[in-house]
C-alpha positions in Angstrom: 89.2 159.5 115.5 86.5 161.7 114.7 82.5 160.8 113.4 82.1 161.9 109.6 78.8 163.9 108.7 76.9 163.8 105.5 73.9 165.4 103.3 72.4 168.0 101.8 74.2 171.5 102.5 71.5 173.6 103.4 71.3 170.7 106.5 74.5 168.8 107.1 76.4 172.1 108.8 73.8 172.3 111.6 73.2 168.6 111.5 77.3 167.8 112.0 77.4 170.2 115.0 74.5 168.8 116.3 76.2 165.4 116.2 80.1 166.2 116.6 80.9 165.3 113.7 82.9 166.5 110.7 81.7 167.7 107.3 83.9 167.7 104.7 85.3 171.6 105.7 86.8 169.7 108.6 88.3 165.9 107.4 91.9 167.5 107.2 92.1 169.3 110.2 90.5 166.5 112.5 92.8 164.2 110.5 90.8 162.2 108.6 92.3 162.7 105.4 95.7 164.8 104.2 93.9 165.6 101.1 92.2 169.0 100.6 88.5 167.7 100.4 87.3 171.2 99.0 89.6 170.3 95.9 89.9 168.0 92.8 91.1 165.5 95.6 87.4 165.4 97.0 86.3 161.6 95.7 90.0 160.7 97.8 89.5 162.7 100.4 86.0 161.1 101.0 87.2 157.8 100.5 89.9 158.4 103.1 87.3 160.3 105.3 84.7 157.2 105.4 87.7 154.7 106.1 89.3 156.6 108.8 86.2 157.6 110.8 85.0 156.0 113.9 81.0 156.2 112.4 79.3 157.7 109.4 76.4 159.6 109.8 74.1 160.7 106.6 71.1 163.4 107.4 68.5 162.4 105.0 66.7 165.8 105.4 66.1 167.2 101.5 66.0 164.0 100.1 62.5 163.2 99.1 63.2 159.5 97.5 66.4 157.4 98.8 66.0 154.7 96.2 66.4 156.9 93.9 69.2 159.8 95.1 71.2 156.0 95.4 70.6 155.4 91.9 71.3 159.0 90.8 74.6 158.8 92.9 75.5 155.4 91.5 75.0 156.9 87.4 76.0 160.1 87.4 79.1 160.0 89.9 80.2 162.7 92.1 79.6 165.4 89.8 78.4 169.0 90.1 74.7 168.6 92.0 75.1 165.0 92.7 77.2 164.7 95.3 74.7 164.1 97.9 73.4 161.2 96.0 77.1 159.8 95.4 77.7 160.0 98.5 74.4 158.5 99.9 75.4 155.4 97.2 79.2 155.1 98.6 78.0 154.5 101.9 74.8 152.5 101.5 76.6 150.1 99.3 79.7 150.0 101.3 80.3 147.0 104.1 80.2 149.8 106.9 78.3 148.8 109.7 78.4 152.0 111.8 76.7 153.9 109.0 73.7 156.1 110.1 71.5 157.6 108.3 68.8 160.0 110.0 66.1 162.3 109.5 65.0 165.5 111.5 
């Protein structure tokens, strides 16, 4: 099964082919999910994404404070320009131990 990438746009594409692994573009075609991530279905497809995937790696590069792009995530949800932070909350406060997070 195939490694999941995460972060900030403008980094994660470069990041995830530096890696080998997916972004979100990618979940349904390396089969991580059967939902279309670039959809309503995004929150499932991610859920299904993170679950499925062999390791979870998060570039940290644009996100100037952690503690609080966690907190942001954790309020305001996977909405418009919080993503990222939603994200960064699902898997920090997950039970995943092959979660990665890294900065260039």
């Amino acid at each position: 099964m195939a490694d999941v990438a995460l972060g900030v746009c403008e980094y994660v594409f470069s990041f995830a082919k530096e890696i080998g692994a997916a972004t979100y573009r990618e979940w349904k075609s390396v089969g991580l999910t059967k939902r279309d991530p670039i959809s309503s279905e995004f929150e499932l497809a991610f859920e299904d994404a993170i679950r499925t995937s062999e390791n979870v790696h998060f570039c940290l590069d644009g996100i100037v404070d952690i503690r609080t792009a966690v907190k942001l995530g954790e309020e305001l949800g996977p909405q418009r320009h919080n993503v990222t932070n939603w994200e960064l909350y699902r898997v920090t406060t997950e039970a995943r131990p092959t979660v990665t997070l890294l900065r260039n």
